[in-house]
PyMOL Python script that loads the backbone (N, CA, C, O; Angstrom):
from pymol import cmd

cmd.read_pdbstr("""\
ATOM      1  N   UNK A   1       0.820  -1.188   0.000  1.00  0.00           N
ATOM      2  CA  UNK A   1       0.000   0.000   0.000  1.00  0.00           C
ATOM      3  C   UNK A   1       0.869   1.259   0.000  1.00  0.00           C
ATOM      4  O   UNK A   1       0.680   2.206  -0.763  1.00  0.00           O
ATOM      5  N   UNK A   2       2.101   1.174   1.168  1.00  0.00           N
ATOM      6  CA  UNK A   2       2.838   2.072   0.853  1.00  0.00           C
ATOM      7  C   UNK A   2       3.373   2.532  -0.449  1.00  0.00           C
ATOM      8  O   UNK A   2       3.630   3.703  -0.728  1.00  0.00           O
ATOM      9  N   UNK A   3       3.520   1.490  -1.231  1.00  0.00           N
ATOM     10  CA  UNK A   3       4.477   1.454  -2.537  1.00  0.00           C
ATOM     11  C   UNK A   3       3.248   2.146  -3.415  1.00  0.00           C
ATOM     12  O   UNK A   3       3.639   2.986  -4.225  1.00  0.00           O
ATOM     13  N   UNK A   4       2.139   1.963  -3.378  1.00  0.00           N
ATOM     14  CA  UNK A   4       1.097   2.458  -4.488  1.00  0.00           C
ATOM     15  C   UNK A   4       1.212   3.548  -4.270  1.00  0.00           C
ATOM     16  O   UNK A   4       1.260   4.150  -5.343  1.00  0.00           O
ATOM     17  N   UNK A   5       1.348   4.695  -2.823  1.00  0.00           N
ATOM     18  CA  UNK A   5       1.404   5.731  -2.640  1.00  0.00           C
ATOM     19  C   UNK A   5       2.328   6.379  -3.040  1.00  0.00           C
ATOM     20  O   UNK A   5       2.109   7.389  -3.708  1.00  0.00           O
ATOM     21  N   UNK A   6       3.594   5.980  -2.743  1.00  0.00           N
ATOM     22  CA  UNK A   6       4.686   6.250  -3.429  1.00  0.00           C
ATOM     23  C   UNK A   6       4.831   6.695  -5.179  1.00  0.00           C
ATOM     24  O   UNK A   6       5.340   7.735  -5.597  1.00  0.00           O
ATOM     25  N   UNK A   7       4.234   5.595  -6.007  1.00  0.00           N
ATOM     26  CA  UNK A   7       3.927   5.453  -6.629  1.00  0.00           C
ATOM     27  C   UNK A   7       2.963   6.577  -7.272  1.00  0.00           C
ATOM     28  O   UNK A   7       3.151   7.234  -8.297  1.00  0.00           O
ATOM     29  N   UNK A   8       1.809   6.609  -6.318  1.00  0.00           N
ATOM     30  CA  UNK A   8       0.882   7.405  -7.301  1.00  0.00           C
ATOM     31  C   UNK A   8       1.367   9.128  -6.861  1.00  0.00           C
ATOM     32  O   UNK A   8       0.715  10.086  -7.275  1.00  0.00           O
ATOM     33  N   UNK A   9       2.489   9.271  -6.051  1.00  0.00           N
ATOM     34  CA  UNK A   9       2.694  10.482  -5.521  1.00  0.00           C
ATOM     35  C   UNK A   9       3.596  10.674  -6.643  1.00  0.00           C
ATOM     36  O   UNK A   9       3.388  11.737  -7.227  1.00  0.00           O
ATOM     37  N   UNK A  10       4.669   9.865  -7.190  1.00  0.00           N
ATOM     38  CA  UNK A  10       6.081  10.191  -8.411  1.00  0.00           C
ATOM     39  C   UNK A  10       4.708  10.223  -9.472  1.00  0.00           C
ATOM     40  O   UNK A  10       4.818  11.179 -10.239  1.00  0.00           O
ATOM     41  N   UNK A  11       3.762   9.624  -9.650  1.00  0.00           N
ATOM     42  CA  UNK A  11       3.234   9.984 -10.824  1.00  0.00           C
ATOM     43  C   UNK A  11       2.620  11.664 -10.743  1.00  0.00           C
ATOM     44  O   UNK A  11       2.749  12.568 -11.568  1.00  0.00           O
ATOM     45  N   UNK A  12       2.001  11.656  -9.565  1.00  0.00           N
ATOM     46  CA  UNK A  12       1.905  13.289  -9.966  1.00  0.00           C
ATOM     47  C   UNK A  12       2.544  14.140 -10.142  1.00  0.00           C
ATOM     48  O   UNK A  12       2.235  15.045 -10.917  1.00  0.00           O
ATOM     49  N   UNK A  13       4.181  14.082  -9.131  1.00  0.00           N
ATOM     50  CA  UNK A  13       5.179  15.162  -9.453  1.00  0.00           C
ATOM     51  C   UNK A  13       5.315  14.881 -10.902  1.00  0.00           C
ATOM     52  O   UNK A  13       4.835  15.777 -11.597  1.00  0.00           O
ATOM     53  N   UNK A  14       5.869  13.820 -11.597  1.00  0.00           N
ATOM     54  CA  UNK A  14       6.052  13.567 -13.011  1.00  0.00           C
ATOM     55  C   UNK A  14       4.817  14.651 -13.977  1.00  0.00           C
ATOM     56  O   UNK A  14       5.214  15.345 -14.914  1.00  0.00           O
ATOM     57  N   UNK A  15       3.674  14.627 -13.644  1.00  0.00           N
ATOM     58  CA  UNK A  15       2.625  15.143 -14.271  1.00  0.00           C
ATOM     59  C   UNK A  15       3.021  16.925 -13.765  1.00  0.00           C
ATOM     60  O   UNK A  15       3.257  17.857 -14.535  1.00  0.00           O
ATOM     61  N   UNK A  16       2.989  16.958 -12.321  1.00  0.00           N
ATOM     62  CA  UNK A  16       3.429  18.579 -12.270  1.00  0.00           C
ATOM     63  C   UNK A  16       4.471  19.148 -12.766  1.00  0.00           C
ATOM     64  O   UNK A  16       4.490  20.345 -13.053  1.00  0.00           O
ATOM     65  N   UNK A  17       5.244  18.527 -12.889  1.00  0.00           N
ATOM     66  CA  UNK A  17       7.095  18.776 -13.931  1.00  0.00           C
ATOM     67  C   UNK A  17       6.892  19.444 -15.147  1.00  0.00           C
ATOM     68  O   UNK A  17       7.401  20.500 -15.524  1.00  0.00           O
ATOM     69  N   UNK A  18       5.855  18.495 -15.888  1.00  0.00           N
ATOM     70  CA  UNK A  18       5.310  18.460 -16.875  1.00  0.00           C
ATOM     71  C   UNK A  18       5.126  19.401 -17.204  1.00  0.00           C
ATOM     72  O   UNK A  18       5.652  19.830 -18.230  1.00  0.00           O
ATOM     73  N   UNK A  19       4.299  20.110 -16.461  1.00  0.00           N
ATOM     74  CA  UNK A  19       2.814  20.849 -16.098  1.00  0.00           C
ATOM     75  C   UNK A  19       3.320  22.460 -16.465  1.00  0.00           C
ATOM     76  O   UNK A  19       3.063  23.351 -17.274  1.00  0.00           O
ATOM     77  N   UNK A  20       4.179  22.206 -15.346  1.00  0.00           N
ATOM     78  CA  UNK A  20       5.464  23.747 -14.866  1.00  0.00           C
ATOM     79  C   UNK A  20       6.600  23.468 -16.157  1.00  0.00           C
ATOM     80  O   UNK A  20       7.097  24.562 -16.425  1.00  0.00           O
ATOM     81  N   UNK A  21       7.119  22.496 -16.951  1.00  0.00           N
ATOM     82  CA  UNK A  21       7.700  22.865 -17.934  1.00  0.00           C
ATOM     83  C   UNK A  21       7.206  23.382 -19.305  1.00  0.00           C
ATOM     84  O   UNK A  21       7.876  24.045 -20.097  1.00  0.00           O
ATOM     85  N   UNK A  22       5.882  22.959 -19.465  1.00  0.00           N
ATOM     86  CA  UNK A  22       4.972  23.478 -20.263  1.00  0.00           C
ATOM     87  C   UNK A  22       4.462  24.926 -20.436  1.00  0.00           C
ATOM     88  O   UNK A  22       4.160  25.561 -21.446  1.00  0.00           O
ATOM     89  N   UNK A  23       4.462  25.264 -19.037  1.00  0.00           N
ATOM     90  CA  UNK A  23       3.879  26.809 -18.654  1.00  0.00           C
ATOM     91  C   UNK A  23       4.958  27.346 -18.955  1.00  0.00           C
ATOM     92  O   UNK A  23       4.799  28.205 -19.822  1.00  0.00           O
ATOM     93  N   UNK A  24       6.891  27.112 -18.333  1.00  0.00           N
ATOM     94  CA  UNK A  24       7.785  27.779 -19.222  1.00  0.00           C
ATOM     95  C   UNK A  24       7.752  27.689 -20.650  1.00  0.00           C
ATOM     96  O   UNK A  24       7.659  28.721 -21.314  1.00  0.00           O
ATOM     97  N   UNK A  25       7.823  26.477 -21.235  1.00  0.00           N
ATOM     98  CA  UNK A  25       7.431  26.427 -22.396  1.00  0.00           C
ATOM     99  C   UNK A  25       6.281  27.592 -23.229  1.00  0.00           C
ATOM    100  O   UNK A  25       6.284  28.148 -24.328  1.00  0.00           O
ATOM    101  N   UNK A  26       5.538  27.587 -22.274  1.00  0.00           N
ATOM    102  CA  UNK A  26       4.756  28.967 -23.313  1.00  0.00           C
ATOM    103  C   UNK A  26       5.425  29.870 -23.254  1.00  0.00           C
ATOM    104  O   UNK A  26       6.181  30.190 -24.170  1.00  0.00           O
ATOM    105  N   UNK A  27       5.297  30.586 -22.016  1.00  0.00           N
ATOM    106  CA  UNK A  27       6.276  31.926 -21.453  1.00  0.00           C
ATOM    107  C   UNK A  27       7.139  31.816 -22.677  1.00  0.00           C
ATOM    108  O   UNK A  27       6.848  32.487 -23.667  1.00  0.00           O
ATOM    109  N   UNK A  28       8.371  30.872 -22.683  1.00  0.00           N
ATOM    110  CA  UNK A  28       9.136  31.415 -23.663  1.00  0.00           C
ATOM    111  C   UNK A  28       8.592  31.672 -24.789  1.00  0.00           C
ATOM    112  O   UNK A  28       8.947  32.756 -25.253  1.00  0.00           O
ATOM    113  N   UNK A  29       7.755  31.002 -25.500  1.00  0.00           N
ATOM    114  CA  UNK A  29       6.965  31.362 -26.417  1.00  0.00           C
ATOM    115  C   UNK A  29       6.251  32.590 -26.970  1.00  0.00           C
ATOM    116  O   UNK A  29       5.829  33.084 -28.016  1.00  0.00           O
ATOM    117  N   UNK A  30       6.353  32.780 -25.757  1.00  0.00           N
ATOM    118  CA  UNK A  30       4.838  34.212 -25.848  1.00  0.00           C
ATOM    119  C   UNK A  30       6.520  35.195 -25.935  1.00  0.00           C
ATOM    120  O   UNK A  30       6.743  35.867 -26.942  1.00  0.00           O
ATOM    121  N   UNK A  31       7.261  35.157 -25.105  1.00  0.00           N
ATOM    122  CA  UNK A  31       8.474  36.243 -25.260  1.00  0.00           C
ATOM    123  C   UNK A  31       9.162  35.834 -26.517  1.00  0.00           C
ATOM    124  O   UNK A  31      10.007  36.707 -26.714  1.00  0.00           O
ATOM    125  N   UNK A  32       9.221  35.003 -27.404  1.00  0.00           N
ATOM    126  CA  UNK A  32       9.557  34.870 -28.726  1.00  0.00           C
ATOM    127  C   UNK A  32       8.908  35.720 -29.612  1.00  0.00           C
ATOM    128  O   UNK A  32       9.381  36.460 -30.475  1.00  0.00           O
ATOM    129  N   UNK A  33       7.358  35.438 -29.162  1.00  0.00           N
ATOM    130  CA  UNK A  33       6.431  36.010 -30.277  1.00  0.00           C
ATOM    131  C   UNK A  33       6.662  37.673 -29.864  1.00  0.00           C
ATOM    132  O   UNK A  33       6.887  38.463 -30.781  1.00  0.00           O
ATOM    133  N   UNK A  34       6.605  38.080 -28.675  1.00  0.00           N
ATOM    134  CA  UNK A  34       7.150  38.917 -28.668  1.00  0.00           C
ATOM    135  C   UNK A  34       8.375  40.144 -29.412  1.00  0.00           C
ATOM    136  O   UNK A  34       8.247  41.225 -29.986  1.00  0.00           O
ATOM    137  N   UNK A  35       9.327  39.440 -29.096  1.00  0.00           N
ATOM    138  CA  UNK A  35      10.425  39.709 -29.850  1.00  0.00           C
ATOM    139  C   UNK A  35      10.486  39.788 -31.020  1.00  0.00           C
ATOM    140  O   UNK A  35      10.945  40.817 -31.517  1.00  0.00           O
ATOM    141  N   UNK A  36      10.082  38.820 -31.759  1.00  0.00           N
ATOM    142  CA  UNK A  36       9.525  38.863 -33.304  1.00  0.00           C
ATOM    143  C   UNK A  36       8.719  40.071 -33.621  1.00  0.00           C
ATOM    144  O   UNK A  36       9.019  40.798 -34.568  1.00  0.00           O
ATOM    145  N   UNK A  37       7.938  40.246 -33.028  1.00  0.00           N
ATOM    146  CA  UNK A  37       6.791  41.471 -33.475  1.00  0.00           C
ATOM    147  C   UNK A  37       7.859  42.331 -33.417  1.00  0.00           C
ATOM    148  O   UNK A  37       8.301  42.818 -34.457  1.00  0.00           O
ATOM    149  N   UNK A  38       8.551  42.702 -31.862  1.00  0.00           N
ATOM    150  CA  UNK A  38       9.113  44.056 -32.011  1.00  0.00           C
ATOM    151  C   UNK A  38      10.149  44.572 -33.363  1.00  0.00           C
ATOM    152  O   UNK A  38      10.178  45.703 -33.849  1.00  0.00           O
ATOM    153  N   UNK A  39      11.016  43.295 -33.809  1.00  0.00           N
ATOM    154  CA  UNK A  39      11.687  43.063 -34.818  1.00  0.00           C
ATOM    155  C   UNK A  39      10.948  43.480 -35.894  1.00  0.00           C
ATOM    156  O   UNK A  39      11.188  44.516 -36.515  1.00  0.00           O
ATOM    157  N   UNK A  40      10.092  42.744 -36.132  1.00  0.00           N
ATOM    158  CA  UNK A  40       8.905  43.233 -37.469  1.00  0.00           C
ATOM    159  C   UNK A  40       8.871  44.693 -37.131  1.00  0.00           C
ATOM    160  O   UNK A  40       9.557  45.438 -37.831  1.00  0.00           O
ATOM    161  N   UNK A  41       8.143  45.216 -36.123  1.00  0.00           N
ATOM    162  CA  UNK A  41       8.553  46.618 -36.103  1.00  0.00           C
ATOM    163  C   UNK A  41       9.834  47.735 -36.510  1.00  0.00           C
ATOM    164  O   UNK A  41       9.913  48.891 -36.924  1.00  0.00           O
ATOM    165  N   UNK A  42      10.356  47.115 -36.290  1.00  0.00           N
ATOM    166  CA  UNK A  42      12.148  47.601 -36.223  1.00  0.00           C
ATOM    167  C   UNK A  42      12.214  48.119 -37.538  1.00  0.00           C
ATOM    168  O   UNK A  42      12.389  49.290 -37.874  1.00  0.00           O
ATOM    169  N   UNK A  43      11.957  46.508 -38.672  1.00  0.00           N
ATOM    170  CA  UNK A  43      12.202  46.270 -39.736  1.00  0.00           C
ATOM    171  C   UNK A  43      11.355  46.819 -40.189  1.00  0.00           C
ATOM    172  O   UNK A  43      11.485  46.754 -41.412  1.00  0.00           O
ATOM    173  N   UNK A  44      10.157  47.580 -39.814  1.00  0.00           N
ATOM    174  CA  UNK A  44       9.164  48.536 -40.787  1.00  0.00           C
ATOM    175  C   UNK A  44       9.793  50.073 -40.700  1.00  0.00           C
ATOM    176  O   UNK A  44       9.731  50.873 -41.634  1.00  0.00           O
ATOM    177  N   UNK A  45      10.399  50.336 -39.430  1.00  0.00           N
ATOM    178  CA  UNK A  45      10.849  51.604 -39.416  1.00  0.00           C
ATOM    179  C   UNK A  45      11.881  51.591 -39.989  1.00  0.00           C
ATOM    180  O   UNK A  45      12.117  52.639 -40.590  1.00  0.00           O
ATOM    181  N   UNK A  46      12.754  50.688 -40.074  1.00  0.00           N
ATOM    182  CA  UNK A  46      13.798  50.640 -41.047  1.00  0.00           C
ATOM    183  C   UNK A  46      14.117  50.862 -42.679  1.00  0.00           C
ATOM    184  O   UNK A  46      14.766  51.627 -43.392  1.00  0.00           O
ATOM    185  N   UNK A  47      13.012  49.395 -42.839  1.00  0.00           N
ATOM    186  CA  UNK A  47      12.379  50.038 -44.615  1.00  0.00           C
ATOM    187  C   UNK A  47      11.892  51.312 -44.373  1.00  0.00           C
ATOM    188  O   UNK A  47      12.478  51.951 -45.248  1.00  0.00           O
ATOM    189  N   UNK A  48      11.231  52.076 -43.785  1.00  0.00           N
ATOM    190  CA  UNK A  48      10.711  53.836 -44.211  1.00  0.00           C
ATOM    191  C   UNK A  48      12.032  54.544 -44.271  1.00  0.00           C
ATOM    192  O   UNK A  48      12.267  55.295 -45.218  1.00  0.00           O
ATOM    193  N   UNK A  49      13.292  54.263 -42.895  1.00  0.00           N
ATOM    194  CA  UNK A  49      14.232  55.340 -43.256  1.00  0.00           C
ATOM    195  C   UNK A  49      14.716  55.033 -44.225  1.00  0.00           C
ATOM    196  O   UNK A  49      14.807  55.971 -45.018  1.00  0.00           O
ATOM    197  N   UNK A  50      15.351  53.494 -44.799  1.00  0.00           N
ATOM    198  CA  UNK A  50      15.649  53.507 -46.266  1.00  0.00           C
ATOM    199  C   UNK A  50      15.247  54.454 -47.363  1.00  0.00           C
ATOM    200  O   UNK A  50      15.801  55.433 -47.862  1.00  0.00           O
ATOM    201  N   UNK A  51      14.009  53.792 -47.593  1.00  0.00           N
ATOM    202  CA  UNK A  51      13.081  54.864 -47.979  1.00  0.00           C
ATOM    203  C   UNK A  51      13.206  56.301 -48.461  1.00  0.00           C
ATOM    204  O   UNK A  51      13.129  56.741 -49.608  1.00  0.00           O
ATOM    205  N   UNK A  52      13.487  57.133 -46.925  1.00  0.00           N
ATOM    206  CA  UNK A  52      13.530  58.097 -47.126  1.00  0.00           C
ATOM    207  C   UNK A  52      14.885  58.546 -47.410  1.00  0.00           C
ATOM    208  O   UNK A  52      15.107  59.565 -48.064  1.00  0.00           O
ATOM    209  N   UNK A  53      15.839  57.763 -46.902  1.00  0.00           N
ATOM    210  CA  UNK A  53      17.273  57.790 -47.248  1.00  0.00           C
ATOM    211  C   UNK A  53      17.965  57.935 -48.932  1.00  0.00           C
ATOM    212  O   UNK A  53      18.942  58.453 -49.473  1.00  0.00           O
ATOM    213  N   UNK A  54      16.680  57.063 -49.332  1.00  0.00           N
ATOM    214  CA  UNK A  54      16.878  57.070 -50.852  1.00  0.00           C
ATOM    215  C   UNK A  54      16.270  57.889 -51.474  1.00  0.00           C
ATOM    216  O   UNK A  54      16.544  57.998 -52.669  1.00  0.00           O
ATOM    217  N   UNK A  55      15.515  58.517 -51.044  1.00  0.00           N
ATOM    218  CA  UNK A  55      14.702  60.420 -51.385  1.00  0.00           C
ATOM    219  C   UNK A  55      15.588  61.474 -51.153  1.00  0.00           C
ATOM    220  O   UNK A  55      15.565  62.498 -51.836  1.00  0.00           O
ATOM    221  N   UNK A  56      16.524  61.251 -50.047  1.00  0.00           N
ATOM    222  CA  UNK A  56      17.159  62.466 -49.768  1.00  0.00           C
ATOM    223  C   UNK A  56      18.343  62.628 -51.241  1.00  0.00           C
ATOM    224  O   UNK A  56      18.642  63.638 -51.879  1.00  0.00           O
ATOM    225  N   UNK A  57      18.897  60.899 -51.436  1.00  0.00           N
ATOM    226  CA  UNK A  57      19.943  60.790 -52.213  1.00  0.00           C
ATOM    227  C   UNK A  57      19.633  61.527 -53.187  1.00  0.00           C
ATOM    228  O   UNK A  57      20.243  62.543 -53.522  1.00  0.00           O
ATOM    229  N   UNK A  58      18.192  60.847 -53.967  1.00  0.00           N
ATOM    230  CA  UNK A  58      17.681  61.245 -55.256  1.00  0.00           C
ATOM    231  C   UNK A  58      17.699  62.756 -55.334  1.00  0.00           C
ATOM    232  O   UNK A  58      18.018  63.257 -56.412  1.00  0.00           O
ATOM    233  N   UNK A  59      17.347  63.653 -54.163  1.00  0.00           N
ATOM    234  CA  UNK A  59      17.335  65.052 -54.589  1.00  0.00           C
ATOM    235  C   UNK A  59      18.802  65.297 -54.563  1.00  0.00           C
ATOM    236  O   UNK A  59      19.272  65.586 -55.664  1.00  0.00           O
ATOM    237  N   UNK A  60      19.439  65.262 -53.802  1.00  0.00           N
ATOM    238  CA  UNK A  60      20.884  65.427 -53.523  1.00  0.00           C
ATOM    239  C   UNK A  60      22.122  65.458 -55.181  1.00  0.00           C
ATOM    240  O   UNK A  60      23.121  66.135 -55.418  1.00  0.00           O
ATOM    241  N   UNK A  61      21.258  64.179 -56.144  1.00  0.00           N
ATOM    242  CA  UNK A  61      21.553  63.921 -56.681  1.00  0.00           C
ATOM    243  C   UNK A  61      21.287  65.022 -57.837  1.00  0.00           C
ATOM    244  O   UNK A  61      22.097  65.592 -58.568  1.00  0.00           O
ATOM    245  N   UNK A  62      19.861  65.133 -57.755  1.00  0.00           N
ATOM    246  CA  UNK A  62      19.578  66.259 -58.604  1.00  0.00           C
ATOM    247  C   UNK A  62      20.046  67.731 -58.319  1.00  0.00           C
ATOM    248  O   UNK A  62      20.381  68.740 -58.940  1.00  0.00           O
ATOM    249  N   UNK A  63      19.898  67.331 -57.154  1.00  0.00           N
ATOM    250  CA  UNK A  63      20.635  69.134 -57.176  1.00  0.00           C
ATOM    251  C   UNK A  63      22.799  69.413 -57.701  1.00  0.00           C
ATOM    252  O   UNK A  63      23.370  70.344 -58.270  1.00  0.00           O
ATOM    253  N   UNK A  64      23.291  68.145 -57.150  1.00  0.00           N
ATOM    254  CA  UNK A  64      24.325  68.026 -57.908  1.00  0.00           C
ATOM    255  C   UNK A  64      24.480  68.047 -59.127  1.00  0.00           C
ATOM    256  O   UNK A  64      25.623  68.344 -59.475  1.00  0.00           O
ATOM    257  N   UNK A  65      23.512  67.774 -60.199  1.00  0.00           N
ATOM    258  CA  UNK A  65      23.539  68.003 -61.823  1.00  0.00           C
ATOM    259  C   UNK A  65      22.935  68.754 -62.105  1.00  0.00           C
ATOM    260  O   UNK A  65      22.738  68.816 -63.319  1.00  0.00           O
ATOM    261  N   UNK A  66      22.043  70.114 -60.973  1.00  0.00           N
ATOM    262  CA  UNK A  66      22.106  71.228 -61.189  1.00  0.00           C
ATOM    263  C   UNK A  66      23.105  72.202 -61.030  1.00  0.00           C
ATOM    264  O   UNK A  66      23.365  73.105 -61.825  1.00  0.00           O
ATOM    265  N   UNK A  67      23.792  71.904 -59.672  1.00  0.00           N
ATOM    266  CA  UNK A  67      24.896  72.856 -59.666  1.00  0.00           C
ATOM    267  C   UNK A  67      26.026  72.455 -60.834  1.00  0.00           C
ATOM    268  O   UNK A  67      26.652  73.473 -61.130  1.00  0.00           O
ATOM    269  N   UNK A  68      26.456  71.350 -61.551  1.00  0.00           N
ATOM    270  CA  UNK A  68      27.386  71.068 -62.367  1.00  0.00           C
ATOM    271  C   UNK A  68      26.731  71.623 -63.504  1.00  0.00           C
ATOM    272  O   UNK A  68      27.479  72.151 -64.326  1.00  0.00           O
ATOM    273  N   UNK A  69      25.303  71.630 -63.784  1.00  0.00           N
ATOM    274  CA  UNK A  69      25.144  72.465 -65.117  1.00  0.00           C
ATOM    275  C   UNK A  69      25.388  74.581 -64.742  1.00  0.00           C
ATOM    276  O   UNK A  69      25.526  75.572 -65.459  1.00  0.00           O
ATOM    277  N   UNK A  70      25.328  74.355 -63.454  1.00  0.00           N
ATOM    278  CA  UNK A  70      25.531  76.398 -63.445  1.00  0.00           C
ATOM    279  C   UNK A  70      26.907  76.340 -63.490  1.00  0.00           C
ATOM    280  O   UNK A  70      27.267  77.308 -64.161  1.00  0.00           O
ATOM    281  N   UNK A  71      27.983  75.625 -63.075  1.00  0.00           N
ATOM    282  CA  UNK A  71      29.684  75.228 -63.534  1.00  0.00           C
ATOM    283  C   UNK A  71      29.509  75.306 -64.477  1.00  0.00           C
ATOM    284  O   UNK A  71      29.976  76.352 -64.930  1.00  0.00           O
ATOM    285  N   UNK A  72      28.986  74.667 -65.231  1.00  0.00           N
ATOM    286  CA  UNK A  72      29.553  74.980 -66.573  1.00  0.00           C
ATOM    287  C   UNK A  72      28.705  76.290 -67.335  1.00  0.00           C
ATOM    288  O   UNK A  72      29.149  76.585 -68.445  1.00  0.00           O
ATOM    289  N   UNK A  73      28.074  76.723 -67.068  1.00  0.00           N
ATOM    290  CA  UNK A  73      27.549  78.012 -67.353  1.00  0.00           C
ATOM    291  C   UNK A  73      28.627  79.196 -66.960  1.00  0.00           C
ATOM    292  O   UNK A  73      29.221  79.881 -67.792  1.00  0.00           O
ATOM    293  N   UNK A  74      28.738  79.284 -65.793  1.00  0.00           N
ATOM    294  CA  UNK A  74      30.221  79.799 -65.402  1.00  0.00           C
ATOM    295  C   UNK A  74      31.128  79.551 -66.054  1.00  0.00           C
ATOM    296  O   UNK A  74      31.789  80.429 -66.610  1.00  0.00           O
ATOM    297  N   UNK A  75      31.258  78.901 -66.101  1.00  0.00           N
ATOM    298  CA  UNK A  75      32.884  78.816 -67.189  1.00  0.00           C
ATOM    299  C   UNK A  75      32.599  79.238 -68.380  1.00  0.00           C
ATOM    300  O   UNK A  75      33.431  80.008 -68.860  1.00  0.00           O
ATOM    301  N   UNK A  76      31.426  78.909 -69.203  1.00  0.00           N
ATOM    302  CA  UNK A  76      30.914  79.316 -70.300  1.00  0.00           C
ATOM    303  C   UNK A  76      31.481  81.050 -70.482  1.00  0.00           C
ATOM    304  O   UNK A  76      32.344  81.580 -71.181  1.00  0.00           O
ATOM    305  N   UNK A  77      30.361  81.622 -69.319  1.00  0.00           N
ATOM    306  CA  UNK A  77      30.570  82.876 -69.197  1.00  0.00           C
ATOM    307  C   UNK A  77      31.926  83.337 -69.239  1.00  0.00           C
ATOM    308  O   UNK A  77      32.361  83.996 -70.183  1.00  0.00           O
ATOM    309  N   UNK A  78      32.737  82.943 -68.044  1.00  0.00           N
ATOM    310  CA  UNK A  78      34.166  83.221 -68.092  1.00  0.00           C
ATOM    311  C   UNK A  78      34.233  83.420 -69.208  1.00  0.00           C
ATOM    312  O   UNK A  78      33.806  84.487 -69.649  1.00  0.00           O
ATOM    313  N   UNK A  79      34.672  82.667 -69.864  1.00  0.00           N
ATOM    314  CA  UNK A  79      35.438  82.037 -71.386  1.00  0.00           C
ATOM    315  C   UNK A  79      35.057  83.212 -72.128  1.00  0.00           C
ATOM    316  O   UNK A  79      35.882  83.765 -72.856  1.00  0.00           O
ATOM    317  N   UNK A  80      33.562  83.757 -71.974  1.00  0.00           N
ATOM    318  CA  UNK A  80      33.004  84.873 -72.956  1.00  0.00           C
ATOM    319  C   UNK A  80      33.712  86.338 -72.311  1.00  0.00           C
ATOM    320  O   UNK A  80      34.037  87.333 -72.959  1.00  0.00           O
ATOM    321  N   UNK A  81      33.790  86.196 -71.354  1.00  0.00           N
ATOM    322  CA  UNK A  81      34.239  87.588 -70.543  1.00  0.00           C
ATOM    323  C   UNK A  81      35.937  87.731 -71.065  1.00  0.00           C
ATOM    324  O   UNK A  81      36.354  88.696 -71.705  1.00  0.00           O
ATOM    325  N   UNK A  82      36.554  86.870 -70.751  1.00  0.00           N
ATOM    326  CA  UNK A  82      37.739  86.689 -71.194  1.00  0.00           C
ATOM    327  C   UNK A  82      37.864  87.406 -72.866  1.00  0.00           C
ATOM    328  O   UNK A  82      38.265  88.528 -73.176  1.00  0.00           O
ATOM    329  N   UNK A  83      37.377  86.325 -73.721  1.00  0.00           N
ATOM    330  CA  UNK A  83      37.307  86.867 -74.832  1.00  0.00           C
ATOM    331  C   UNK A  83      37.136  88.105 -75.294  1.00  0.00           C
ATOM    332  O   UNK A  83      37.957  88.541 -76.101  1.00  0.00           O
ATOM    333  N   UNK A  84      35.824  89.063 -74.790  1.00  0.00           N
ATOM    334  CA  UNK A  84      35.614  90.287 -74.563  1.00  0.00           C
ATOM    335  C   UNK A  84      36.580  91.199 -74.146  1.00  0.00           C
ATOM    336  O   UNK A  84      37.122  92.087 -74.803  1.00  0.00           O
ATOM    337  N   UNK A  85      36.710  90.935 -73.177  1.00  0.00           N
ATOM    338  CA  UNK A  85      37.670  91.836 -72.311  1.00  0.00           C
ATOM    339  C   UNK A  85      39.132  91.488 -73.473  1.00  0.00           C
ATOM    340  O   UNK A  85      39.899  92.428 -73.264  1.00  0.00           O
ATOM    341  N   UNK A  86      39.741  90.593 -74.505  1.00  0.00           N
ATOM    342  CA  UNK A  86      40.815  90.334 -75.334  1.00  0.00           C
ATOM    343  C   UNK A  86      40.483  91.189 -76.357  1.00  0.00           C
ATOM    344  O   UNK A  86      41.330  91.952 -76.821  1.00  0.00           O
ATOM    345  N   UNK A  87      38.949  91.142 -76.912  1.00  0.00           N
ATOM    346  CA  UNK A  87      38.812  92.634 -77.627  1.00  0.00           C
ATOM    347  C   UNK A  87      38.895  93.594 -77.317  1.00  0.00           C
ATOM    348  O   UNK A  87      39.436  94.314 -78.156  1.00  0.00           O
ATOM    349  N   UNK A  88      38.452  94.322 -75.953  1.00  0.00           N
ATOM    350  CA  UNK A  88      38.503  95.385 -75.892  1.00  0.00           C
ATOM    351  C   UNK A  88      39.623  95.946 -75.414  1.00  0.00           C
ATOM    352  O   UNK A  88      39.698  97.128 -75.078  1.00  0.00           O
ATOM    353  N   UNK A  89      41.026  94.701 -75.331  1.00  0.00           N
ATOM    354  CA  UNK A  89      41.968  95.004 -75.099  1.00  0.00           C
ATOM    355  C   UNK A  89      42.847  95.743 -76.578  1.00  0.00           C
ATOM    356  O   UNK A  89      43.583  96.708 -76.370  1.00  0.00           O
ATOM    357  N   UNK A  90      42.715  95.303 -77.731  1.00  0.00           N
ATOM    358  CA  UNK A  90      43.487  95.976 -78.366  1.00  0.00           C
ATOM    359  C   UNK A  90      42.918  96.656 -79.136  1.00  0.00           C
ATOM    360  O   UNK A  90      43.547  97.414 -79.874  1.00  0.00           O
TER     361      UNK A  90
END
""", "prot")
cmd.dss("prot")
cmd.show_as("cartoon", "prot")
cmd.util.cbc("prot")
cmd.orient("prot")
């Protein structure tokens, strides 16, 4: 009789072990799913600064092959001033 008790007492700790490794088992779970979301988040604010990172370039870009077209307008000019100023030199 003793031994059945014994017995049916290791079967319940066995079942509560269980029980309580399962409940960690979620926990970690639920803090996985967690983590994941925040990541997914991360990775949405991330793609936008890309995003916008690649807007800033694009103007940046354009405004660089605006200022290289007033360079060469400038120099243009120069070149004409020069010339001028070689006529009205002699």
């Amino acid at each position: 009789m003793f031994s059945k008790e014994l017995q049916e007492l290791d079967h319940n700790t066995v079942i509560y072990m269980i029980d309580e490794l399962q409940d960690q088992l979620d926990e970690t779970k639920g803090q996985l799913d967690e983590t994941k979301d925040q990541l997914d988040e991360t990775k949405g604010q991330l793609d936008e600064t890309k995003g916008q990172l690649d807007e800033a370039n694009a103007t940046i870009s354009e405004k660089n092959a605006a200022i290289s077209m007033k360079d060469a307008t400038i120099a243009e000019l120069q070149l004409k001033i020069k010339a001028l100023e070689s006529r009205l030199s002699k």
